[in-house]
C-alpha positions in Angstrom: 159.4 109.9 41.4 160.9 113.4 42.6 159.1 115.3 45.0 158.3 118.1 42.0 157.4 115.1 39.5 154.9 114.2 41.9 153.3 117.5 42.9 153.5 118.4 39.0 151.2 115.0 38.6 149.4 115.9 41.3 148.6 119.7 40.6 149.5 120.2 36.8 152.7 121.4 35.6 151.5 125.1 35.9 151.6 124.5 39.5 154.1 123.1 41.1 157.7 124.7 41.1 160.7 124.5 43.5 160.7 127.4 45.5 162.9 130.5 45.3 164.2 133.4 47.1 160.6 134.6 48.1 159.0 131.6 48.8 158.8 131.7 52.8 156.8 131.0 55.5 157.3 134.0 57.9 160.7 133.9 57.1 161.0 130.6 57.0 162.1 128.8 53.7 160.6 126.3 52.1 161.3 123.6 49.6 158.6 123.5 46.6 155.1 125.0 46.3 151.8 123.6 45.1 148.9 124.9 44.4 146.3 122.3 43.8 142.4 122.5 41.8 140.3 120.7 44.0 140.0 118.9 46.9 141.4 115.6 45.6 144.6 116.9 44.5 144.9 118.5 47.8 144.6 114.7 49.5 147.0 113.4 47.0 149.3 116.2 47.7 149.5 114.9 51.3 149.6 111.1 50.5 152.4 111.8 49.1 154.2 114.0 51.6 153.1 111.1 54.0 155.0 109.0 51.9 158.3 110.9 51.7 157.9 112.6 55.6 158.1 115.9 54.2 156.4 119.2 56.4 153.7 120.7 54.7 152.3 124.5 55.4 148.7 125.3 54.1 148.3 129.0 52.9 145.2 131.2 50.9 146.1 134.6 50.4 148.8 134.2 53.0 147.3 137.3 54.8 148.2 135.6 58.9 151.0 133.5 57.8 153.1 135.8 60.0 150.5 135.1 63.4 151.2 133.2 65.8 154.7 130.8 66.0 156.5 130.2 62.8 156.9 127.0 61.3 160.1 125.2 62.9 160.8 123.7 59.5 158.5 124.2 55.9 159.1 121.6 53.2 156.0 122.2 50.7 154.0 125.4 50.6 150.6 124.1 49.8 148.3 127.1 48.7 144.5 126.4 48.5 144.3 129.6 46.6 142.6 127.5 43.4 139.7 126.3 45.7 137.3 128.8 44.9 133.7 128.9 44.3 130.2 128.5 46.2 130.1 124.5 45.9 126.3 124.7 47.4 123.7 126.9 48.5 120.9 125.8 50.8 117.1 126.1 49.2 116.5 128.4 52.2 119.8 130.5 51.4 120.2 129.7 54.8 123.8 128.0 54.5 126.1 127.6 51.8 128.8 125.6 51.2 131.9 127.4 50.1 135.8 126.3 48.9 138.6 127.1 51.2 140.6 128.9 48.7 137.5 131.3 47.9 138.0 134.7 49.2 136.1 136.8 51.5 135.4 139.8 49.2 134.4 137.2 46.4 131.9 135.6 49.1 130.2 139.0 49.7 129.9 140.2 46.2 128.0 136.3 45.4 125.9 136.2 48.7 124.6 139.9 47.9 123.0 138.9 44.5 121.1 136.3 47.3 120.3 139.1 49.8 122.4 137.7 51.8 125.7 137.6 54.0 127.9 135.5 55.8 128.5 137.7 59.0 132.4 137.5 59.5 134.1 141.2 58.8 137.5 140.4 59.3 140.4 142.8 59.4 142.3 141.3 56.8 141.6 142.9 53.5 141.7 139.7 50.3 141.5 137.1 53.7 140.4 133.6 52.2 137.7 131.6 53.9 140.2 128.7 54.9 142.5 131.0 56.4 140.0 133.0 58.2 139.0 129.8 60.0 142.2 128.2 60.5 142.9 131.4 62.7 139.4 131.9 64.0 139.6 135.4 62.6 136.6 137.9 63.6 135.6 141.0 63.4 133.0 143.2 65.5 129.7 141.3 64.3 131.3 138.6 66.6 129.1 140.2 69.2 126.0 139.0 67.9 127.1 136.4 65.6 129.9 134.7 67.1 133.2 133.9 66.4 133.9 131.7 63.3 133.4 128.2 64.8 130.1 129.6 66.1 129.3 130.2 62.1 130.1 126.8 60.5 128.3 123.7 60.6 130.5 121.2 59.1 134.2 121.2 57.2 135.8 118.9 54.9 139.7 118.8 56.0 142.0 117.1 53.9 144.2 114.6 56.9 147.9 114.4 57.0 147.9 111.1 55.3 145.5 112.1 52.4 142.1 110.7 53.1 139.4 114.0 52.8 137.1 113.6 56.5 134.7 115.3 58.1 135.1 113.3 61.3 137.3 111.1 62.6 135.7 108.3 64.8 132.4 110.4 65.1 134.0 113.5 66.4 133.1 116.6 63.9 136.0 118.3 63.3 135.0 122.1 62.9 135.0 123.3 66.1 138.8 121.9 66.7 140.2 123.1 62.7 138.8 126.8 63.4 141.4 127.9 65.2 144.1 125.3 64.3 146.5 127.1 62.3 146.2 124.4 60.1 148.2 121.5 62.7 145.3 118.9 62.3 144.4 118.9 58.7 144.1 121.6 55.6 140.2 122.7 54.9 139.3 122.4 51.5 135.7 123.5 51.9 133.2 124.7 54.9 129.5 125.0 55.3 128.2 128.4 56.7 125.8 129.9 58.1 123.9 132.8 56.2 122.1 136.0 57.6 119.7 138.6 55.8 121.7 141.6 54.6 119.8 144.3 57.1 118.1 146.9 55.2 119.6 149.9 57.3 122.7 150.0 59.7 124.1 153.1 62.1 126.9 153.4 64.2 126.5 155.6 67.4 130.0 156.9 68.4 130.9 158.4 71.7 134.7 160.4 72.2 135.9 158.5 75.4 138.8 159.7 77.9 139.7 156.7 79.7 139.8 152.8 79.5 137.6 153.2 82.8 135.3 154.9 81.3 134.8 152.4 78.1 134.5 149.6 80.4 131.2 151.8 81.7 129.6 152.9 79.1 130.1 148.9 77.6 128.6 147.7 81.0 125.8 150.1 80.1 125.3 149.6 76.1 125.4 145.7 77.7 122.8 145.7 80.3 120.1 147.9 78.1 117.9 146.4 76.0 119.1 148.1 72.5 120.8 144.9 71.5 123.9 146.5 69.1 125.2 144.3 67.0 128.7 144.8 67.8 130.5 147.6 70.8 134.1 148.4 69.9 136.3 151.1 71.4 139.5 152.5 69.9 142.6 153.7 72.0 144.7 155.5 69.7 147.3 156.1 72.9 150.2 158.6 73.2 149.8 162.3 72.4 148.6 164.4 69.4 146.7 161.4 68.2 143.2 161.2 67.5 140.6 160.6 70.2 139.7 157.7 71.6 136.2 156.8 71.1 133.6 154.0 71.6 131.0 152.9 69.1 128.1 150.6 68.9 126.4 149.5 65.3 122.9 148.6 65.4 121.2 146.7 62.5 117.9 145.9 61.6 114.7 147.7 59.5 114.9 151.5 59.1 112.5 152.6 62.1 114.5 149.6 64.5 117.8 151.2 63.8 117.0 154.6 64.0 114.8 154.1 67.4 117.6 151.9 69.0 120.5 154.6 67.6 118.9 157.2 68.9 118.5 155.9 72.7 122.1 154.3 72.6 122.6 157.8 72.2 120.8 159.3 74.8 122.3 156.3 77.2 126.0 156.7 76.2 125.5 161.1 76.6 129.3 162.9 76.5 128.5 163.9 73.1 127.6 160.8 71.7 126.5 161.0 67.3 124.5 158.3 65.4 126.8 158.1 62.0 125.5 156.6 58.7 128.9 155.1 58.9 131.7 153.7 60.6 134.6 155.6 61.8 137.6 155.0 60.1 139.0 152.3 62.0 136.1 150.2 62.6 137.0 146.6 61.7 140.4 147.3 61.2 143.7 146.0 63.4 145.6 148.7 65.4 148.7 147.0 64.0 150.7 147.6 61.0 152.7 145.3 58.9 156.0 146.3 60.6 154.6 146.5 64.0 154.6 144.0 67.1 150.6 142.8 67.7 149.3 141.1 70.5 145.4 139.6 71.2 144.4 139.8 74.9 140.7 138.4 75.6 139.1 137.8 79.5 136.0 139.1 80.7 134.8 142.1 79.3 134.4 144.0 82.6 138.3 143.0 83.2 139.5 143.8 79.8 140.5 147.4 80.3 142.7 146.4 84.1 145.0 144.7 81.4 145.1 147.5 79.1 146.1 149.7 82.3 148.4 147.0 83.2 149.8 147.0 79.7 150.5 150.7 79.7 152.1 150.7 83.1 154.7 147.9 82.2 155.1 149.7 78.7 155.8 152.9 80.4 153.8 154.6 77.9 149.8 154.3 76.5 149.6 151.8 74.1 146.9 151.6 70.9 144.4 149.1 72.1 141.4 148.2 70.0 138.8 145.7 70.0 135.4 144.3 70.8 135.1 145.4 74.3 131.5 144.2 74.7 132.9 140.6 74.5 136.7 141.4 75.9 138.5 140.9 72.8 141.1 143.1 71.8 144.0 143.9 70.0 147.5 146.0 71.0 150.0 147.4 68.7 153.7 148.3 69.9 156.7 149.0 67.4 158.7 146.4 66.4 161.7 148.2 68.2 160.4 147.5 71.1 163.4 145.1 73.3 162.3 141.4 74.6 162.4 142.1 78.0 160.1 145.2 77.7 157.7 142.6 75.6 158.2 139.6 77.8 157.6 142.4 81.0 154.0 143.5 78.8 153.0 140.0 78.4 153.4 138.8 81.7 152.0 141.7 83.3 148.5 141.2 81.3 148.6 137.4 81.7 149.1 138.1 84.9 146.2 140.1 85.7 143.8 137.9 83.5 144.5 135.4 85.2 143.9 137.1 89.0 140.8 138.9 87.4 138.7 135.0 86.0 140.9 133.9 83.1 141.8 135.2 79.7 144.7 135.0 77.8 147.7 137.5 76.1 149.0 135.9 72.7 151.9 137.5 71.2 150.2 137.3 67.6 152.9 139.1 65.1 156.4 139.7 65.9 159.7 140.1 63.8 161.5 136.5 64.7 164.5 137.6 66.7 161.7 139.3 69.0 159.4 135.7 68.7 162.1 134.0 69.6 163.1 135.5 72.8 159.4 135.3 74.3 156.6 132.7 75.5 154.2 133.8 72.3 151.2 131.9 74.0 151.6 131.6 77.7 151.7 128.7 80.4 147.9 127.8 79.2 148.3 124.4 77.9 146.6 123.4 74.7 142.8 121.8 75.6 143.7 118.2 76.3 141.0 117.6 73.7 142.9 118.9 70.7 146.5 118.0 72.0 145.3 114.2 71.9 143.5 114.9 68.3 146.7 116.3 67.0 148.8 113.6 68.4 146.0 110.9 66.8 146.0 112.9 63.4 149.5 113.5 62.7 151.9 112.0 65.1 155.0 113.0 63.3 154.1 116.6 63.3 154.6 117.2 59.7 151.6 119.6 59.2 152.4 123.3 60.3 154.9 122.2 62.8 155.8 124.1 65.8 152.9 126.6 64.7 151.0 125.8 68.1 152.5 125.4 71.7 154.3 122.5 72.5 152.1 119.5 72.9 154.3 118.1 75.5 
C-alpha cells in the first residue's frame, strides 16, 4: 500500500493528498497531508507512519507552527483540524472535555450559552485547543488562573506508534504534552477546567515612564490585597510611539470590581483611569508576522534588569510586553536585525536571569537563516524527566523532530 493509499483509508479520500508548493512547516517541506475525523484515525495515521519510519508534524490552525525550532525533516502534515466539538461537559459545568482540533473562539461562544469560560486568552486569534497546549500558550488571566497545564486535568494523546493513552506506566501525561510542541504524542482531546463568566470586569491603566518604575508599581498591585486578575505592562520602545503603560483587570460582581478598581487606582496614582475596557493591546503579542519574537520569563522583580539589559545590547529600546506580575514577557525586534546583534540580545538576558535566580530567553519566531545562526533555547537542558519520556515514547525521533533542544 502507498503511503497516500493508506492515509486516504485512513482519513477518507477527501483528506489525504500529496503535498504541494504550499504545504510547509515553517518553511520546511513536507511529503503528504492528512487530516483525520476522530481520534482513531489519528492512531491509525501513526501506526502506519511507525510502520514505514516516516516524520510526522501535528498542526490545528497552524497559528505557532513558526515558534520555536523548525522541524529538521517533515514527512506527513497531520492536521487535527477535524477534531472538533465539546465531547463532554461535567454535571457541575465545572470541566469539560473538548477535541484537539476545536478552536478557541468556537470554545467561548459554546461555554457562554453555559455561563461559563475556560480562562486561557491567548494572543493567537483562530488558535485551536491542541495547539494552544502543545505550546503552553497563555494570556494575562495566567495570573490568577495559571498557565495551561495548570488548567487541564487529563489528555488523551495519540503515541508515535498508534495506541491512544492517557498514561504510560502510571505517569499522566498532561503536564509533560503542554508544552511539548507535539515531540511526545499528538492530543486528540483534553479535559478543562471551567470558571464562572464574571458578571462585571475593569481594567485600571496607569501611563508609565520606565521599566523601573513598572517593576514598582507591580511590586505594589502585588503585595496589596486587591487581588487583579491579571498585571500587564506595555513598552512600545523608540520614539513618537505611544506611551508605555501598566494595567491591572479586576473581575468579579459589580460592587467587587468597582471597590477594588477604584483603590488599584488610588494605589498606582500618576494618573492612573479605571476603563470599562482594555487598551488596545491587551492580550495581544508585541510581535508581527514578519518580525523576530522572543519569550523571557524569571522572577518578576528581575524581569525588567533583562529588559534594560535587552535595550543596552540592542543599542536601542525595544517593545517588551507581557505579564509582569508573573515575569513573563514577550520582545519584538525586526527581522533585519544581524545574528550577532541577536545572539549579543540573547545572551545578554540569559545572562542576567541567570545572575538574578533563574529564568530563561527563547528565541520564539525568527526567519530561518536568522534561526539558524543562534542557540534558540539556551544551555538549559531539557528536564531530565521529559528527555527520558521522549526517548521511551519515540526513540527514533519521528514525531516533530528537532522541534525541541537536543536531547543529547
Amino acid at each position: 500500500m502507498t503511503v497516500i493509499e493508506a492515509l486516504a483509508e485512513a482519513c477518507g479520500p477527501d483528506h489525504a493528498w500529496e503535498a504541494g508548493p504550499g504545504d510547509t512547516v515553517d518553511g520546511v517541506p513536507v511529503g503528504w497531508v492528512a487530516e483525520p475525523g476522530d481520534a482513531a484515525a489519528v492512531a491509525a495515521v501513526l501506526r502506519f507512519t511507525a510502520t514505514e519510519g516516516l516524520s510526522v508534524v501535528a498542526s490545528g490552525a497552524g497559528t505557532k507552527l513558526d515558534w520555536g525550532s523548525p522541524p529538521s525533516h517533515a514527512d506527513v502534515l497531520l492536521d487535527v483540524g477535524r477534531l472538533t466539538g465539546v465531547l463532554d461537559l461535567a454535571p457541575d459545568r465545572t470541566a469539560a472535555t473538548v477535541a484537539a482540533g476545536t478552536p478557541l473562539r468556537a470554545l467561548r461562544a459554546i461555554l457562554l450559552r453555559e455561563g461559563r469560560r475556560l480562562p486561557l486568552d491567548v494572543g493567537s486569534p483562530g488558535a485551536t485547543l491542541g495547539g494552544v497546549l502543545a505550546t503552553n500558550e497563555a494570556g494575562p488571566l495566567r495570573h490568577r488562573f495559571g498557565a495551561p497545564r495548570d488548567l487541564v486535568s487529563g489528555v488523551r494523546v495519540a503515541l508515535d506508534e498508534g495506541s491512544l493513552e492517557r498514561s504510560v506506566e502510571g505517569r499522566d501525561l498532561t503536564p509533560y504534552v503542554c508544552g511539548s510542541y507535539g515531540t511526545l504524542g499528538v492530543i486528540t482531546e483534553a479535559t478543562v477546567r471551567l470558571e464562572p463568566i464574571p458578571a462585571a470586569r475593569a481594567w485600571v491603566v496607569r501611563p508609565v515612564s520606565t521599566p523601573r518604575e513598572v517593576q514598582q508599581l507591580t511590586e505594589a498591585l502585588v503585595a496589596s490585597p486587591l487581588e487583579p486578575a491579571a498585571i500587564e505592562a506595555d513598552l512600545p520602545g523608540g520614539a513618537g510611539v505611544r506611551p508605555a503603560e501598566l494595567a491591572a483587570l479586576f473581575e468579579g460582581d459589580e460592587a467587587f470590581v468597582a471597590h477594588r478598581a477604584e483603590s488599584a487606582a488610588k494605589l498606582l496614582g500618576g494618573g492612573a483611569s479605571v476603563e470599562p475596557l482594555p487598551p488596545a493591546w491587551w492580550g495581544r503579542y508585541p510581535f508581527a508576522a514578519e518580525d523576530v519574537g522572543l519569550k523571557i520569563w524569571g522572577r518578576s522583580s528581575e524581569l525588567f534588569a533583562v529588559v534594560y539589559a535587552l535595550r543596552d545590547a540592542a543599542g536601542v529600546p525595544v517593545p517588551v510586553r507581557g505579564s509582569v506580575g508573573l515575569g513573563v514577557a514577550h520582545v519584538a525586534l525586526p527581522d533585519t536585525v544581524t545574528p550577532e546583534r541577536l545572539d549579543g540580545m540573547l545572551t545578554a538576558a540569559r545572562t542576567v536571569l541567570l545572575a538574578r535566580g533563574g529564568g530563561g530567553c527563547t528565541l520564539l519566531r525568527a526567519p530561518l537563516d536568522l534561526r539558524e545562526l543562534v542557540d534558540s533555547y539556551g544551555p538549559e537542558p531539557l528536564p531530565g524527566a521529559a528527555a527520558r519520556l521522549k526517548l521511551a515514547l519515540d526513540p527514533e525521533d519521528r514525531l516533530a523532530p528537532g522541534r525541541m533542544p537536543d536531547l543529547s
